[in-house]
C-alpha positions as a Markdown table, in Angstrom:
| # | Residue | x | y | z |
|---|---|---|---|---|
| 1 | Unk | 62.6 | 60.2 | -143.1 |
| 2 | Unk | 60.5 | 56.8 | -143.3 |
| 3 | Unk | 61.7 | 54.7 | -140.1 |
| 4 | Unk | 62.8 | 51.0 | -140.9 |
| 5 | Unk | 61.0 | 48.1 | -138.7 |
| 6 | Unk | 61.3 | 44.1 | -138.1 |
| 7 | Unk | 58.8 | 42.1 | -137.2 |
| 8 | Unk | 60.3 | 38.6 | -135.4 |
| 9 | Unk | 57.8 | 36.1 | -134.2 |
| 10 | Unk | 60.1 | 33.0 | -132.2 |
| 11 | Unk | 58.5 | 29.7 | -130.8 |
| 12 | Unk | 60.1 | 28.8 | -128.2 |
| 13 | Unk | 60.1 | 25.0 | -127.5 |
| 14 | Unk | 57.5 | 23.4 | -125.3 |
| 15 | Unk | 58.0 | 24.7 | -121.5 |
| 16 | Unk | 60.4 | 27.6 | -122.4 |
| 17 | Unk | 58.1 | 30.3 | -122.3 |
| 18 | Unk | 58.8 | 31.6 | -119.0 |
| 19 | Unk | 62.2 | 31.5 | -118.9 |
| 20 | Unk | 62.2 | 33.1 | -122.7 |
| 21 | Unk | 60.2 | 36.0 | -121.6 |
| 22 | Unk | 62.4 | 37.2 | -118.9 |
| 23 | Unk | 65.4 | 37.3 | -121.6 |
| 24 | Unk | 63.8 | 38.9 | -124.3 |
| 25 | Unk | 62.3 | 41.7 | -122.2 |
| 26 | Unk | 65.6 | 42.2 | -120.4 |
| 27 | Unk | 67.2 | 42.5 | -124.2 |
| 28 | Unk | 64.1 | 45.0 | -124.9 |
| 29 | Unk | 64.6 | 47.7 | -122.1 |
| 30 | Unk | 68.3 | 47.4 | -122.8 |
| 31 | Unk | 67.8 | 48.2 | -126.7 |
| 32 | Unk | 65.7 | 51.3 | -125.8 |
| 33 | Unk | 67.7 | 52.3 | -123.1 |
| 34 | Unk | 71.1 | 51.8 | -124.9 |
| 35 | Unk | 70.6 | 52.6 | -128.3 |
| 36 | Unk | 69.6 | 56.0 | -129.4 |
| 37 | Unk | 68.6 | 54.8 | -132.9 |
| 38 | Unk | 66.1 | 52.0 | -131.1 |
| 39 | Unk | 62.8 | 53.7 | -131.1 |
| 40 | Unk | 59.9 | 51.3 | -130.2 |
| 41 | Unk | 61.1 | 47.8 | -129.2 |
| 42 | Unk | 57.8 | 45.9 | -128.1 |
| 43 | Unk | 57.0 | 42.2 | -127.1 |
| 44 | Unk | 53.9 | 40.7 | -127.7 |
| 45 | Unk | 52.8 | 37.2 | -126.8 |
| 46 | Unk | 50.4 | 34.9 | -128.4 |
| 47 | Unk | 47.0 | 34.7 | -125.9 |
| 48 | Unk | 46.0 | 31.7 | -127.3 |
| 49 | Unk | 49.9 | 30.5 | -127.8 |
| 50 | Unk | 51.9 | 31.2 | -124.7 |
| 51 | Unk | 54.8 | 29.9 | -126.5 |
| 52 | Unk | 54.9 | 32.4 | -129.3 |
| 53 | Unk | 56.3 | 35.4 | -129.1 |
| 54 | Unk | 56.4 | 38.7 | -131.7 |
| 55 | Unk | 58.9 | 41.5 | -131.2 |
| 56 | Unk | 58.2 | 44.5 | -133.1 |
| 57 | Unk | 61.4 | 46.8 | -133.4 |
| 58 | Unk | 61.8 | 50.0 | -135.1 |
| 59 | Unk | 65.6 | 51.4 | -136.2 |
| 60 | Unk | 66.2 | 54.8 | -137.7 |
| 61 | Unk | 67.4 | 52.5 | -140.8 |
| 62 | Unk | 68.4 | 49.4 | -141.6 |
| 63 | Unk | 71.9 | 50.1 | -140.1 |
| 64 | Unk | 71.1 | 50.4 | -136.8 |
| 65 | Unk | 69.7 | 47.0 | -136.9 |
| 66 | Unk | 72.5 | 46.0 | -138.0 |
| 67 | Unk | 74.0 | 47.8 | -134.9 |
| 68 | Unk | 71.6 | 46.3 | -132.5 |
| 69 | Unk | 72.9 | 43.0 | -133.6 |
| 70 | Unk | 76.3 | 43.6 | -132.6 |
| 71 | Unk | 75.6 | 45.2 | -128.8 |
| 72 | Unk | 76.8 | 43.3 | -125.8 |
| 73 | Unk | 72.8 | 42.8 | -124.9 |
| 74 | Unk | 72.2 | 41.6 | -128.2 |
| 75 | Unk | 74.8 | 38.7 | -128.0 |
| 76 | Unk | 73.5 | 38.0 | -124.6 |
| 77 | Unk | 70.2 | 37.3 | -125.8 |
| 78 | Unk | 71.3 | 35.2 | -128.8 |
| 79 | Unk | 73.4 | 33.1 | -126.4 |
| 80 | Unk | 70.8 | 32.4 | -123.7 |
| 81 | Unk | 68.0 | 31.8 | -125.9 |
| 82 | Unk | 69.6 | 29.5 | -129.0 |
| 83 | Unk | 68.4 | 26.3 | -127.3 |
| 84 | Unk | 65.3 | 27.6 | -126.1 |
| 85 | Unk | 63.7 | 28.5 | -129.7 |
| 86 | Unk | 62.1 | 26.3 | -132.4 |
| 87 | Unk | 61.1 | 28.5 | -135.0 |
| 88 | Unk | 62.0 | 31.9 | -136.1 |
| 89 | Unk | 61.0 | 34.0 | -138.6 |
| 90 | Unk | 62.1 | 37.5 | -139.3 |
| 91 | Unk | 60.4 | 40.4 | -141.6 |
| 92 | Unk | 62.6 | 43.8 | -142.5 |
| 93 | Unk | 59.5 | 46.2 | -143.2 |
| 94 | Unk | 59.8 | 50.1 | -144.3 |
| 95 | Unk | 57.3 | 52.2 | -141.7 |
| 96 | Unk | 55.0 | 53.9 | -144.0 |
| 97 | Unk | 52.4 | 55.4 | -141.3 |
């Protein structure tokens, strides 16, 4: 069965970076630990962009995302980082290889 991914790259406003980083990765190692259906939950930032981040997350299926979405860590996340981003753009992919 063919896996179902999202890739999320945020810009967080100028001098948020920091603060942004320690959020998201706590919300990463709680989505792998806490959520069976959470395979690979990685968080990659920009070398030449410190203020750019891209999250690559892979669900059993589109479900599960929606699943992750509604986890206590999740909401956590959303609510400490809503003032800190200024852009946001999210791709649903199907994992092919």
């Amino acid at each position: 069965m063919a896996h179902f991914s999202i890739v999320v790259t945020i810009k967080v406003k100028p001098g948020e970076a920091d603060k942004f980083r320690g959020i998201i990765l706590e919300n990463a190692a709680a989505s792998l630990r806490d959520e069976p259906e959470c395979h690979k939950f990685d968080v990659l930032n920009y070398e030449d962009d410190p203020e750019t981040f891209v999250f690559y997350e892979v669900y059993t299926n589109a479900a599960a995302l929606d699943s992750h979405r509604d986890t206590p860590h999740f909401k956590k996340f959303a609510e400490l980082t809503g003032d800190l981003i200024a852009e946001r753009d999210v791709k649903r992919c199907q994992l092919i290889s």
